[in-house]
MARGU-906799 format. One record per residue (C-alpha): residue number from 0; residue in three letters; x, y, z. Coordinates in nm, 4 decimals. Layout:
N
<torro rolum="NUM" kedren="Ala" X="X" Y="Y" Z="Z"/>
...
***
This chain:
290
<torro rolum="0" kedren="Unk" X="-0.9600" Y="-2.0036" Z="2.1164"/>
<torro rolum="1" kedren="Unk" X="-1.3089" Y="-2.0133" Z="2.0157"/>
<torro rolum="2" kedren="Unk" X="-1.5082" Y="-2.1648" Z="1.7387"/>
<torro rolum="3" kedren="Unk" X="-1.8014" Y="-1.9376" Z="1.5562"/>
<torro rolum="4" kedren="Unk" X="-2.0249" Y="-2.1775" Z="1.3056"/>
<torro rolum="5" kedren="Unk" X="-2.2685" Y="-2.0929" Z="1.0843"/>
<torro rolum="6" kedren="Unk" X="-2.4347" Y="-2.2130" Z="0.8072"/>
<torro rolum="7" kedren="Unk" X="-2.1965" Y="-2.5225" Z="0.7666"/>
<torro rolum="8" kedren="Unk" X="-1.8921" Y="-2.2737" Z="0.7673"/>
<torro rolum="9" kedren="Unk" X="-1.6522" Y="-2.1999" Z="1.0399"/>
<torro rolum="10" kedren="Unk" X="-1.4071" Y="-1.9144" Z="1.1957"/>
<torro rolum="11" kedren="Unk" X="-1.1959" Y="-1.9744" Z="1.4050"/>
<torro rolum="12" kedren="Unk" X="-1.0798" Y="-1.6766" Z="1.6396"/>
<torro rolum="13" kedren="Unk" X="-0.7637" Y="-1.6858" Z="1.7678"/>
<torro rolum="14" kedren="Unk" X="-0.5533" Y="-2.0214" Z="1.7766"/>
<torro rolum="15" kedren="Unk" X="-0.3224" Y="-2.0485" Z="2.1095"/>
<torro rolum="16" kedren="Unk" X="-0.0007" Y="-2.2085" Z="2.0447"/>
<torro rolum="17" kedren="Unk" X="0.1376" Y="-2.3980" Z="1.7773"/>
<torro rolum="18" kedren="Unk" X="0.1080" Y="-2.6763" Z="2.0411"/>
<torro rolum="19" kedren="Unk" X="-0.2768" Y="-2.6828" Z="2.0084"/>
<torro rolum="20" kedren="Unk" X="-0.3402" Y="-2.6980" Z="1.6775"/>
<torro rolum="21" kedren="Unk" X="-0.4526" Y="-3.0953" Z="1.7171"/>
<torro rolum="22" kedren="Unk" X="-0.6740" Y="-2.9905" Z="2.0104"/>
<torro rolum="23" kedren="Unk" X="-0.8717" Y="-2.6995" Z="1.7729"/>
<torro rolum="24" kedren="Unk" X="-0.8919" Y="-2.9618" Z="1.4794"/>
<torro rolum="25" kedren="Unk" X="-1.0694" Y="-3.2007" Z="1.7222"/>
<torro rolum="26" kedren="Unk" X="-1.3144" Y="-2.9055" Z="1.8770"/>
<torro rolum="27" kedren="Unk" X="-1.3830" Y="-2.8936" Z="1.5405"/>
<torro rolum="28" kedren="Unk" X="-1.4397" Y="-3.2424" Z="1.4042"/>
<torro rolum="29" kedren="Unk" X="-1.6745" Y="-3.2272" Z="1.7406"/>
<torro rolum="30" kedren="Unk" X="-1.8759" Y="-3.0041" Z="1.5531"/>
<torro rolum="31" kedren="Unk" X="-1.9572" Y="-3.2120" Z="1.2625"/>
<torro rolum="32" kedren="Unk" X="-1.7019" Y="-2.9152" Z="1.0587"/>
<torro rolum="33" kedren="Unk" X="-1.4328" Y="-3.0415" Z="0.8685"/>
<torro rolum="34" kedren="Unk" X="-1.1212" Y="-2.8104" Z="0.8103"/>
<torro rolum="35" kedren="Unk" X="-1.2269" Y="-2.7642" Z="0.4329"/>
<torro rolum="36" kedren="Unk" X="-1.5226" Y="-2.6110" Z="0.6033"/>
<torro rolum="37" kedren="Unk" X="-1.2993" Y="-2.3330" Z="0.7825"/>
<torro rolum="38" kedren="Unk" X="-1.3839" Y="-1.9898" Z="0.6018"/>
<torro rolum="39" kedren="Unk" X="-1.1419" Y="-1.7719" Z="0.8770"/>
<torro rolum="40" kedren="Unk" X="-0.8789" Y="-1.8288" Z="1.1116"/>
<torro rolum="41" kedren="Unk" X="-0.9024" Y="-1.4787" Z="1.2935"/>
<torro rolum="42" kedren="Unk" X="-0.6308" Y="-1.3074" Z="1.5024"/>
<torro rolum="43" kedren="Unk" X="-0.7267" Y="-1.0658" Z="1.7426"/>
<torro rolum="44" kedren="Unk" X="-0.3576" Y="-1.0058" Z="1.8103"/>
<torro rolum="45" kedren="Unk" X="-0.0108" Y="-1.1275" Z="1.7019"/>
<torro rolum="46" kedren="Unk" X="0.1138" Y="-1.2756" Z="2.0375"/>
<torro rolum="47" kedren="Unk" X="0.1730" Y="-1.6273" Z="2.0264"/>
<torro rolum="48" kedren="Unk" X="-0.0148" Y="-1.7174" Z="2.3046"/>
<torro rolum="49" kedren="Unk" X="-0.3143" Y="-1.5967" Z="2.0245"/>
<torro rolum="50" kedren="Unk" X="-0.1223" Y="-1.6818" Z="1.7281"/>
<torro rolum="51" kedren="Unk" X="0.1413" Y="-1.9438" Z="1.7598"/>
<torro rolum="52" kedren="Unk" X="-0.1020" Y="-2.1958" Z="1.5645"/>
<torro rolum="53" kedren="Unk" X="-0.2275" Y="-1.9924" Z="1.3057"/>
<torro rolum="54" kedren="Unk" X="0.0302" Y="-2.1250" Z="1.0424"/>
<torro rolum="55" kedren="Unk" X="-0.0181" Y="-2.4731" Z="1.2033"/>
<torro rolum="56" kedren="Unk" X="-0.4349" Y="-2.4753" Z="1.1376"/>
<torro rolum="57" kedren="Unk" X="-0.3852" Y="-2.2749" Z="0.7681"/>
<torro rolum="58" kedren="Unk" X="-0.1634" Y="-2.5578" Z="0.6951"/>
<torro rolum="59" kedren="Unk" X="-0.4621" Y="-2.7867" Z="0.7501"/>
<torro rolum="60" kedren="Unk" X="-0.7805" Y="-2.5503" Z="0.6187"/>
<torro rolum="61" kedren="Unk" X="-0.7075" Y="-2.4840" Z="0.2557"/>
<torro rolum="62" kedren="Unk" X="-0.9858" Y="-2.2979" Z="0.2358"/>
<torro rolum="63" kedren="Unk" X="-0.9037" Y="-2.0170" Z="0.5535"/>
<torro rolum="64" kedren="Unk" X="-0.8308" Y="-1.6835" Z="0.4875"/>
<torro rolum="65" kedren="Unk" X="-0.6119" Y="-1.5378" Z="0.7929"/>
<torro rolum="66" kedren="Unk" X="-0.7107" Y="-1.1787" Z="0.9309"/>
<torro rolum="67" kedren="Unk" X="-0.4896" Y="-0.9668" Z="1.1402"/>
<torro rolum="68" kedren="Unk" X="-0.4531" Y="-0.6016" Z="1.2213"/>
<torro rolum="69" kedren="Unk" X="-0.2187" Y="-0.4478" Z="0.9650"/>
<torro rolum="70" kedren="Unk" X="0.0372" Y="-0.3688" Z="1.2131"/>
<torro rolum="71" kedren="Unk" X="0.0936" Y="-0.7427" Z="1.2543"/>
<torro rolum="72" kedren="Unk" X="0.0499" Y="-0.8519" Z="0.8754"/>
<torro rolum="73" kedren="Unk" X="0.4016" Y="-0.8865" Z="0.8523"/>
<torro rolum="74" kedren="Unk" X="0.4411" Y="-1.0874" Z="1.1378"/>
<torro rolum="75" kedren="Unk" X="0.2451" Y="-1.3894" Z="1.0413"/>
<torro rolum="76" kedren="Unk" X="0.3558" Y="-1.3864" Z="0.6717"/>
<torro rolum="77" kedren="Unk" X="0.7077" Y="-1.3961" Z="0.8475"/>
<torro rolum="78" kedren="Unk" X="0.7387" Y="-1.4248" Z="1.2090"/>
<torro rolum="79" kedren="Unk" X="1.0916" Y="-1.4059" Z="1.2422"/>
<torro rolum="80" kedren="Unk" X="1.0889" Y="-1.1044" Z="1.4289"/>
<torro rolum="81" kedren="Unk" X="0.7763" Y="-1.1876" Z="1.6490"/>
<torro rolum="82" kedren="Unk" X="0.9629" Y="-1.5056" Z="1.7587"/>
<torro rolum="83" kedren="Unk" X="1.3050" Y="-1.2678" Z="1.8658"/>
<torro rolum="84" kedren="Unk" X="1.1093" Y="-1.0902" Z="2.0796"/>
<torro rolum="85" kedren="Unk" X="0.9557" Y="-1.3834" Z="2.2604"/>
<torro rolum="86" kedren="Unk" X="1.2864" Y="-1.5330" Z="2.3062"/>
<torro rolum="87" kedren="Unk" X="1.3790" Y="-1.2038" Z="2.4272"/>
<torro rolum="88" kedren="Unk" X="1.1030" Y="-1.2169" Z="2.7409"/>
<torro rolum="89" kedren="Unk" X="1.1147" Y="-1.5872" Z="2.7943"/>
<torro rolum="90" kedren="Unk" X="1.4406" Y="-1.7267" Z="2.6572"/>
<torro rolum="91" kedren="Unk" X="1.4630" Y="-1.9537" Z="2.3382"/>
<torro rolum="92" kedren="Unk" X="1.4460" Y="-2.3220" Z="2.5480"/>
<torro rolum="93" kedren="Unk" X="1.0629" Y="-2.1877" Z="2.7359"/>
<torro rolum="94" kedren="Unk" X="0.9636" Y="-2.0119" Z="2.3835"/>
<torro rolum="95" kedren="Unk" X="0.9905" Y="-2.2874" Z="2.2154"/>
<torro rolum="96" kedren="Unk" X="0.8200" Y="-2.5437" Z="2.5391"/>
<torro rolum="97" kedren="Unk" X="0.5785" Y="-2.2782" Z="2.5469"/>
<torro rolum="98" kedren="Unk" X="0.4577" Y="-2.2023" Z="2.1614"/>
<torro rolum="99" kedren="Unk" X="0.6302" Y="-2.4935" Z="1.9369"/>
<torro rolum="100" kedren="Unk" X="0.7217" Y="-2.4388" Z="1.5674"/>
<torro rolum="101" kedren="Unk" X="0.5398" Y="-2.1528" Z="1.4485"/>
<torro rolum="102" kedren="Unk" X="0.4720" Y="-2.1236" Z="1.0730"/>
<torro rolum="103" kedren="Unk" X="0.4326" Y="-1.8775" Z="0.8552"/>
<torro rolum="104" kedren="Unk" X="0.1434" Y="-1.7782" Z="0.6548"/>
<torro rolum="105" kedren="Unk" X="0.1256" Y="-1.6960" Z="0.2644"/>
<torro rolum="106" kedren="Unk" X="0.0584" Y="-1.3370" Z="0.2046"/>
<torro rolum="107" kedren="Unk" X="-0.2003" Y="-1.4035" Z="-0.0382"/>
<torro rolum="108" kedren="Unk" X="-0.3734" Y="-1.5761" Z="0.2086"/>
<torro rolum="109" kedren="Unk" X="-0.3502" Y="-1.3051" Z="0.4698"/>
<torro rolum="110" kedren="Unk" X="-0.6480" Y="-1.0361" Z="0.4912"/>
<torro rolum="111" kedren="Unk" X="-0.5664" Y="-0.6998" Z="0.7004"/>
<torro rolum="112" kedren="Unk" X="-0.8692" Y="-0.5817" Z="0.9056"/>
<torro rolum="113" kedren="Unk" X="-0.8153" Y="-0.2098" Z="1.0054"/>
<torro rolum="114" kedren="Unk" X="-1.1113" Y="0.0221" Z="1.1930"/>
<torro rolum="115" kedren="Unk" X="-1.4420" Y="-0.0777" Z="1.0077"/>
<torro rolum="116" kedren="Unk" X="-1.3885" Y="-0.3975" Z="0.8287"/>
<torro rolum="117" kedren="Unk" X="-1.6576" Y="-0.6405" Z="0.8057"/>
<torro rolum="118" kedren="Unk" X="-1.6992" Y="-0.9566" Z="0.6802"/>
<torro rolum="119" kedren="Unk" X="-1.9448" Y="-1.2432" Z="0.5948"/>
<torro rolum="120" kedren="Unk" X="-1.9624" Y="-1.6104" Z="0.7166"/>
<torro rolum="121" kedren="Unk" X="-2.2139" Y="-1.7648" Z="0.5966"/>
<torro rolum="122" kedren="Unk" X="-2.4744" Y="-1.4370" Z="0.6345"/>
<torro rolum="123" kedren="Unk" X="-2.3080" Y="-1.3728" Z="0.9700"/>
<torro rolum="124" kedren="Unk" X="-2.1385" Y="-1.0219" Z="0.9985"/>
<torro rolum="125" kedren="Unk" X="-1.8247" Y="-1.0420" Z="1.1809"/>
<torro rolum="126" kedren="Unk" X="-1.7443" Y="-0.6428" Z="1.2348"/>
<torro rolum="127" kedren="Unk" X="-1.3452" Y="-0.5445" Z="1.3579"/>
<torro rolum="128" kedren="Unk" X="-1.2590" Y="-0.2267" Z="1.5435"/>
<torro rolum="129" kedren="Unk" X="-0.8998" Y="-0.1081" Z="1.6295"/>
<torro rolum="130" kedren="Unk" X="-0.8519" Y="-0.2033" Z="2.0113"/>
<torro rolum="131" kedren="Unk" X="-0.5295" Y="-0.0663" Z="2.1481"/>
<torro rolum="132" kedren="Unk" X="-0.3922" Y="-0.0440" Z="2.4909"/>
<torro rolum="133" kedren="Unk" X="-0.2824" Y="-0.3883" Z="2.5365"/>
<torro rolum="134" kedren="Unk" X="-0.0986" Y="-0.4274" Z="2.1595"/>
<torro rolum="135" kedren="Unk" X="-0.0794" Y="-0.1576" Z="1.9184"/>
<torro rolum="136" kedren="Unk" X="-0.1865" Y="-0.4604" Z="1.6608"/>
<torro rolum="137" kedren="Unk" X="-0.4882" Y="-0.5751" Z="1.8608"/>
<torro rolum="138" kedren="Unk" X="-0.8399" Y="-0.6073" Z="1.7294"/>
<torro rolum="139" kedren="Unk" X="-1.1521" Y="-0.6979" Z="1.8889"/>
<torro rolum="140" kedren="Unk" X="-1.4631" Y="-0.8371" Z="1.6811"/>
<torro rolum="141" kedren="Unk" X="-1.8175" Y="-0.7738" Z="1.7053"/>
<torro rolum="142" kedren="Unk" X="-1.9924" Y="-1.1239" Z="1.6235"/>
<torro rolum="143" kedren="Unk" X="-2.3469" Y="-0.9352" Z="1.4162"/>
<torro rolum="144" kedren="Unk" X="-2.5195" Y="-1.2881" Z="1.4740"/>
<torro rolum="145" kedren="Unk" X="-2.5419" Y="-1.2889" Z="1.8591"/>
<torro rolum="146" kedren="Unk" X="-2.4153" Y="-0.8658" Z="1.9809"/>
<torro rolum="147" kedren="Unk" X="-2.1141" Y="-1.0163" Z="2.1790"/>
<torro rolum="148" kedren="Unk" X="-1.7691" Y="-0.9294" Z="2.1305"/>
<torro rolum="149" kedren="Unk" X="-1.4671" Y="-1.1394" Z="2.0645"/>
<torro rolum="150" kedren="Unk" X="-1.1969" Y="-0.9416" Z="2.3338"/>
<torro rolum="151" kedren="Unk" X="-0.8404" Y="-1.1403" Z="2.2783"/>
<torro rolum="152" kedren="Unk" X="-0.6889" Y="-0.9691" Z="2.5920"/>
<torro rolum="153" kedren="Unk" X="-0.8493" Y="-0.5772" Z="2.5652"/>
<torro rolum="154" kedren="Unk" X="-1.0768" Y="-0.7127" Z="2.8080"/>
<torro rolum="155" kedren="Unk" X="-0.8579" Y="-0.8567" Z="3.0390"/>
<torro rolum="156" kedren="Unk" X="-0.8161" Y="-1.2093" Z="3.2093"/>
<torro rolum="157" kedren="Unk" X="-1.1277" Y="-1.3789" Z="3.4072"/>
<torro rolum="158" kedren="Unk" X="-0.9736" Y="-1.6967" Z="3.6044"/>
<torro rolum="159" kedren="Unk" X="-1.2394" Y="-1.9571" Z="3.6716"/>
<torro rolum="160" kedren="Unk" X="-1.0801" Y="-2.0492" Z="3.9964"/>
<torro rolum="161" kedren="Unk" X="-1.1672" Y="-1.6679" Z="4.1341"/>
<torro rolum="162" kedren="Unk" X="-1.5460" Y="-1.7419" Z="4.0549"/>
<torro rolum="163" kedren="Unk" X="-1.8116" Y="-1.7294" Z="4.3199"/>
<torro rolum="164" kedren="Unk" X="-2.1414" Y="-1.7904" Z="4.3711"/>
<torro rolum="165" kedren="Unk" X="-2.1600" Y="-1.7642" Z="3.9613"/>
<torro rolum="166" kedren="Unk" X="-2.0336" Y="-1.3969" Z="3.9373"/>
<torro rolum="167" kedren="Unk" X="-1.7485" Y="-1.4135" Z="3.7493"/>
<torro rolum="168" kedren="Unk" X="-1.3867" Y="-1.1347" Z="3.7643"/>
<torro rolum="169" kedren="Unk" X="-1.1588" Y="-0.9712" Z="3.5561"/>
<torro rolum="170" kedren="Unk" X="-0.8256" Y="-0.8710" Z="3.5893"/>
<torro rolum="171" kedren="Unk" X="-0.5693" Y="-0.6602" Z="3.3553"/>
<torro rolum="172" kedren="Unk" X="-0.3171" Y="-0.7901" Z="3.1449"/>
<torro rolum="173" kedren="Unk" X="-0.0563" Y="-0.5353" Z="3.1294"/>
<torro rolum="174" kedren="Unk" X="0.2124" Y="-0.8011" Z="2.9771"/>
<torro rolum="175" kedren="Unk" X="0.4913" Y="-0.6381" Z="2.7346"/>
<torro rolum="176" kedren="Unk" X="0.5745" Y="-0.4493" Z="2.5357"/>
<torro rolum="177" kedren="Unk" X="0.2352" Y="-0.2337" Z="2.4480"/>
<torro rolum="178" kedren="Unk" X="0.1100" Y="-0.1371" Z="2.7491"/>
<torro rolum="179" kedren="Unk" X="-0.1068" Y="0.2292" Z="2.7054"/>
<torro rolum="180" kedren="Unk" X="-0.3454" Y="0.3217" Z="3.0165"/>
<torro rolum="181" kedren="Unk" X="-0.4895" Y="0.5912" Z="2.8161"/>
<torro rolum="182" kedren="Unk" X="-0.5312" Y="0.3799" Z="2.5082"/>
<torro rolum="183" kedren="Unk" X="-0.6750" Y="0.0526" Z="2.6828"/>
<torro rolum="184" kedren="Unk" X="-0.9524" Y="0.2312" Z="2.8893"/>
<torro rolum="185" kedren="Unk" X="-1.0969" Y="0.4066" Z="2.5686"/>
<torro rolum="186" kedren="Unk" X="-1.1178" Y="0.0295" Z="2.4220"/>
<torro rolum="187" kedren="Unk" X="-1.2508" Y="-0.0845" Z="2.6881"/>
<torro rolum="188" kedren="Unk" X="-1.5338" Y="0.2263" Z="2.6519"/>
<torro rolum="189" kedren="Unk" X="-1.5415" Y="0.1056" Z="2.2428"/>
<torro rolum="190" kedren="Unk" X="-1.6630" Y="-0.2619" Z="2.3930"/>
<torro rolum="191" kedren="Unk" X="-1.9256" Y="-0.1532" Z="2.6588"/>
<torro rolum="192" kedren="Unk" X="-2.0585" Y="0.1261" Z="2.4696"/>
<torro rolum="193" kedren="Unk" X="-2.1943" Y="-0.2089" Z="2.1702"/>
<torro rolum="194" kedren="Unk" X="-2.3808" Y="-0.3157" Z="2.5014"/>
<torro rolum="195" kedren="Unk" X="-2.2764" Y="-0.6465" Z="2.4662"/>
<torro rolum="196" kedren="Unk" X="-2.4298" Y="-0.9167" Z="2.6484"/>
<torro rolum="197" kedren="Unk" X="-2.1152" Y="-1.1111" Z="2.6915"/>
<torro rolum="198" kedren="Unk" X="-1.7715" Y="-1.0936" Z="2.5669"/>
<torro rolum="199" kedren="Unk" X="-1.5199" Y="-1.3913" Z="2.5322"/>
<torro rolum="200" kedren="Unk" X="-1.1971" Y="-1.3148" Z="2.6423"/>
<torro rolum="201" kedren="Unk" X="-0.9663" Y="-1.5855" Z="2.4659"/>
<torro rolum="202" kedren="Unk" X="-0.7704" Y="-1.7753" Z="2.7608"/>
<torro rolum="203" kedren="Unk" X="-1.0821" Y="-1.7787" Z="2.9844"/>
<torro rolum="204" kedren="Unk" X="-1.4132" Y="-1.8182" Z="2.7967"/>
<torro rolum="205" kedren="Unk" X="-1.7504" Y="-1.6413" Z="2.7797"/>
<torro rolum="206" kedren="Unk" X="-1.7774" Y="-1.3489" Z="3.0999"/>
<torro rolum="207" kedren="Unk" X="-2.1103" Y="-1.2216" Z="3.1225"/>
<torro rolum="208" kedren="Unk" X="-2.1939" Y="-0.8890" Z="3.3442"/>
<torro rolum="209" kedren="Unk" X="-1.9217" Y="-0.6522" Z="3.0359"/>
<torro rolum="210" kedren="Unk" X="-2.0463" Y="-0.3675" Z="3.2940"/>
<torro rolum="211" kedren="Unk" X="-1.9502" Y="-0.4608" Z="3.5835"/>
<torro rolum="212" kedren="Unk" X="-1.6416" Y="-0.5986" Z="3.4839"/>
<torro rolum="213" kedren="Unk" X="-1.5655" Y="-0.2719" Z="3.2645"/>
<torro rolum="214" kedren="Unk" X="-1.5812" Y="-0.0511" Z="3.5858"/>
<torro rolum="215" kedren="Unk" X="-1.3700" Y="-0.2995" Z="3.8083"/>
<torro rolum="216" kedren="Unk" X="-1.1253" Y="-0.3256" Z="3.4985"/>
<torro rolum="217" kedren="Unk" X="-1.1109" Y="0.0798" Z="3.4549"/>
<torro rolum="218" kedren="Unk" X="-1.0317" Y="0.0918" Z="3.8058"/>
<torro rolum="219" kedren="Unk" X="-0.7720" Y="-0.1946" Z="3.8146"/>
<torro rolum="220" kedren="Unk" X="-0.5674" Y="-0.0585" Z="3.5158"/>
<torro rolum="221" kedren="Unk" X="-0.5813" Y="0.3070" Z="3.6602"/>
<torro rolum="222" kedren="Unk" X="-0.4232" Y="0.0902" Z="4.0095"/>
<torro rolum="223" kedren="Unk" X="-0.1464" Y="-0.0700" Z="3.7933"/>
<torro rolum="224" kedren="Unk" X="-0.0742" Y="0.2947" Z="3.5911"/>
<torro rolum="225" kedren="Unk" X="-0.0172" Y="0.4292" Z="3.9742"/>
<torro rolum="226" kedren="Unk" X="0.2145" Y="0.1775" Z="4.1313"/>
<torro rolum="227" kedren="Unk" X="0.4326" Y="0.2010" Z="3.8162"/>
<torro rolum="228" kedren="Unk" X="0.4424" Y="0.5893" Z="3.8293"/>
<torro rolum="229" kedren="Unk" X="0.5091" Y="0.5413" Z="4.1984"/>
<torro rolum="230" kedren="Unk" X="0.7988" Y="0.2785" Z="4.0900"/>
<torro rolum="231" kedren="Unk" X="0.9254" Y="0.4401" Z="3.7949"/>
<torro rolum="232" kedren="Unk" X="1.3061" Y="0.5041" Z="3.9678"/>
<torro rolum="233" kedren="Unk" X="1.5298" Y="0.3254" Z="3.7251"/>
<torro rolum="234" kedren="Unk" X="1.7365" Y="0.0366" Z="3.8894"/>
<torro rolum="235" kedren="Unk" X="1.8330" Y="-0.3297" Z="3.9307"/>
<torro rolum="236" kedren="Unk" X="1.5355" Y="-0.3263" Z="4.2127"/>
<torro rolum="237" kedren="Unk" X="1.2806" Y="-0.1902" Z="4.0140"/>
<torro rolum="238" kedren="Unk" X="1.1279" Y="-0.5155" Z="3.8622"/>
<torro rolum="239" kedren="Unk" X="1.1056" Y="-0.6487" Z="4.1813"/>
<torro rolum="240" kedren="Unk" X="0.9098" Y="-0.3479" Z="4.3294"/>
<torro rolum="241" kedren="Unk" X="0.6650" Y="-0.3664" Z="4.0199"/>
<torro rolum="242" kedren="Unk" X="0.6187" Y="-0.7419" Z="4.1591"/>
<torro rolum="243" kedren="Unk" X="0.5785" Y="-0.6701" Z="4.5024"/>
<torro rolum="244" kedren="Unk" X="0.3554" Y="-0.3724" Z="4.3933"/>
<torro rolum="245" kedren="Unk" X="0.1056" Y="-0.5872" Z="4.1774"/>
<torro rolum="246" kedren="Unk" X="0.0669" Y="-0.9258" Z="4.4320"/>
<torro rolum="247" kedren="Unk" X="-0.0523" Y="-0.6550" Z="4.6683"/>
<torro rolum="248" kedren="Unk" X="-0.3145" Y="-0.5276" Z="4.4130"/>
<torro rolum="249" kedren="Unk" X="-0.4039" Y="-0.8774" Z="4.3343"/>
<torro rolum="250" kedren="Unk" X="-0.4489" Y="-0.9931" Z="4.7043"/>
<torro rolum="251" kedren="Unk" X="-0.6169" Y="-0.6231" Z="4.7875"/>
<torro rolum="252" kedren="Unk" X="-0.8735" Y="-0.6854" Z="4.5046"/>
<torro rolum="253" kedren="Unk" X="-0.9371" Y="-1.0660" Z="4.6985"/>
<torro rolum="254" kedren="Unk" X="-1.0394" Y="-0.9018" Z="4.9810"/>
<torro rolum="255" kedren="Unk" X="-1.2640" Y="-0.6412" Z="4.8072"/>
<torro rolum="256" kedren="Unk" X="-1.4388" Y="-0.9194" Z="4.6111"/>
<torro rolum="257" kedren="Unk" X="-1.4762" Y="-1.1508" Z="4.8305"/>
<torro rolum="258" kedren="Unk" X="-1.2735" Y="-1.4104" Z="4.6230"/>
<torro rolum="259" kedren="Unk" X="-1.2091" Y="-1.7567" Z="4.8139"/>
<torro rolum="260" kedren="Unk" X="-0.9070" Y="-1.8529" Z="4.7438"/>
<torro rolum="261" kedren="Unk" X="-0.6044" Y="-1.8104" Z="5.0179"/>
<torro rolum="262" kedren="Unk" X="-0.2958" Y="-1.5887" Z="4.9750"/>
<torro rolum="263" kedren="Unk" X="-0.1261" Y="-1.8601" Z="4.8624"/>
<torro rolum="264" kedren="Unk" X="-0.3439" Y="-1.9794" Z="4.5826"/>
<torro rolum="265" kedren="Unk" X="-0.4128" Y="-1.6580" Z="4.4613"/>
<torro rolum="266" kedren="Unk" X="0.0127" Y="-1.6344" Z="4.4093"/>
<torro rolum="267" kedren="Unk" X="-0.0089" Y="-1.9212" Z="4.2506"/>
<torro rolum="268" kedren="Unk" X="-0.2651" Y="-1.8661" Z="3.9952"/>
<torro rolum="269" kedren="Unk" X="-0.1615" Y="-1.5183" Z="3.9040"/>
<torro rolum="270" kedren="Unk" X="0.2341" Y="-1.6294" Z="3.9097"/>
<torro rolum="271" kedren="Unk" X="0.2922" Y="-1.5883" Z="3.5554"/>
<torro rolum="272" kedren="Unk" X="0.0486" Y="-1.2516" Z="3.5093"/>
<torro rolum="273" kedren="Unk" X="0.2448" Y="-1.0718" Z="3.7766"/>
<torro rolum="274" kedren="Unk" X="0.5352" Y="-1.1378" Z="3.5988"/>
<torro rolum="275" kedren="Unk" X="0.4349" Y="-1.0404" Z="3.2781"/>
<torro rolum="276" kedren="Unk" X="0.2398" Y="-0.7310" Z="3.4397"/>
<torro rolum="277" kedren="Unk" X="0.5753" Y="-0.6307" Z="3.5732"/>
<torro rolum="278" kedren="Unk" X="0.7379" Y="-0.6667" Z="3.2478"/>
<torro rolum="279" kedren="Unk" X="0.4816" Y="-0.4519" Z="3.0520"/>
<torro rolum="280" kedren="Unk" X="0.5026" Y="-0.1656" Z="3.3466"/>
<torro rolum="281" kedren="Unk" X="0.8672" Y="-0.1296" Z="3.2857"/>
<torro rolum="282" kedren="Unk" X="0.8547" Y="-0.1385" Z="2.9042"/>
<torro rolum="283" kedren="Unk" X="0.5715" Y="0.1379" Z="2.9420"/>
<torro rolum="284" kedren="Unk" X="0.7734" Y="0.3713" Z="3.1737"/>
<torro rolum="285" kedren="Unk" X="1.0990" Y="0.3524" Z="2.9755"/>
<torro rolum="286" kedren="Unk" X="0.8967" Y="0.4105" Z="2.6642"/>
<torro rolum="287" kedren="Unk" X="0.7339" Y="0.7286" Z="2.8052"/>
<torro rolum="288" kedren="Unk" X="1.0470" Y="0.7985" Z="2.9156"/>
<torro rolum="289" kedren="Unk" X="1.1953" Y="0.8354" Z="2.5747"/>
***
């Protein structure tokens, strides 16, 4: 989640969970902003580790218009569907520990943002372009006040445990059910080619270097596009191979950067990515499949 103010106004982009709607109300009371002062609550993407709060925090900011990608319109003015598919990856008891009681949102509050759209806080031009690869529904957001870009998870995820000597990672999120290779790396082109000076990728904060971490992301994705190609052999095993498959490109990219952490740590903090990674392999191959 982060907070862009200007001009006495707010937008908030992206919103976690239902759970931490309190937490974004109190980031930003923080800020001197109360939630009459909240212009946008912006959704790079419909998943509801993004979105989960969104109908908690336009509940509470009278004043917020929602934006969304028009393929996921329909998902926040009724997220019935959304939430059967995340009870379908993670069961209903951990979807519900996980995101809490997601709301829905009124659909005349709801504004779609397809390839182009701009719009105004306070002066401030906040410019969307259509960023698939990870979700077919996924935006990122060029902030006109600063050059940096707003990445939800096009640009990938940049643990602050893997950090060293200031130089910060990134790693793909290939997590269901969207997955695209082709589609992902020519977002990834849309971001560097803005030159951005940072980009905020929304679990992990501000990442600075965009080139750097561009290339090593290109090169990742093209790693995890491989090993599922190589694993694509239908079968009760398969999952486990895409597992076994990805901890080996996550402990082979320790060793090539130099990150600190030992074999163990590093399975612990990429656990639930290598999971999910798995997951959005197979749902790739049996889509190209069909």
């Amino acid at each position: 989640m982060h907070i862009v103010v200007e001009g006495g106004r707010a937008a908030i982009v992206d919103t976690a969970s239902a759970h931490a709607a309190p937490r974004v109300l109190e980031a930003l009371a923080a800020k001197g902003i109360a939630p009459e002062q909240v212009d946008y609550v912006i959704l790079t993407h419909v998943h509801l580790d993004h979105a989960g709060g969104a109908g908690q925090l336009m509940a509470q900011c009278p004043n917020a218009r929602l934006t969304v990608h028009p393929r996921g319109a329909r998902h926040v003015i009724d997220p019935g569907r959304l939430l059967s598919a995340t009870v379908e990856i993670y069961g209903a008891q951990a979807a519900r520990r996980l995101y809490g009681e997601v709301l829905p949102v009124a659909a005349e509050r709801v504004i779609e943002t397809p390839e182009g759209t701009s719009l105004s806080l306070a002066g401030r031009e906040l410019r969307f372009l259509d960023a698939p690869g990870h979700a077919r529904h996924h935006v990122v957001v060029h902030d006109g006040g600063t050059g940096h870009v707003f990445a939800g998870d096009t640009f990938g995820l940049s643990y602050r445990e893997l950090d060293r000597d200031g130089k910060q990672f990134s790693f793909p999120s290939t997590s269901p059910v969207q997955f695209d290779p082709p589609a992902l790396h020519r977002s990834i082109d849309r971001m560097l080619g803005l030159s951005p000076r940072a980009v905020y990728v929304t679990h992990f904060g501000q990442v600075r270097e965009p080139q750097r971490l561009g290339a090593d992301l290109h090169r990742l994705i093209d790693a995890h596009a491989a090993l599922a190609q190589a694993k694509r052999a239908p079968g009760t095993e398969r999952h486990a191979r895409l597992r076994e498959g990805i901890t080996k490109i996550v402990l082979a990219e320790a060793r090539r950067q130099g990150w600190r952490l030992t074999e163990r740590e590093l399975k612990q903090v990429f656990a639930f990515d290598i999971e999910l990674n798995a997951q959005g392999l197979a749902c790739w191959l049996d889509a190209s499949q069909n």
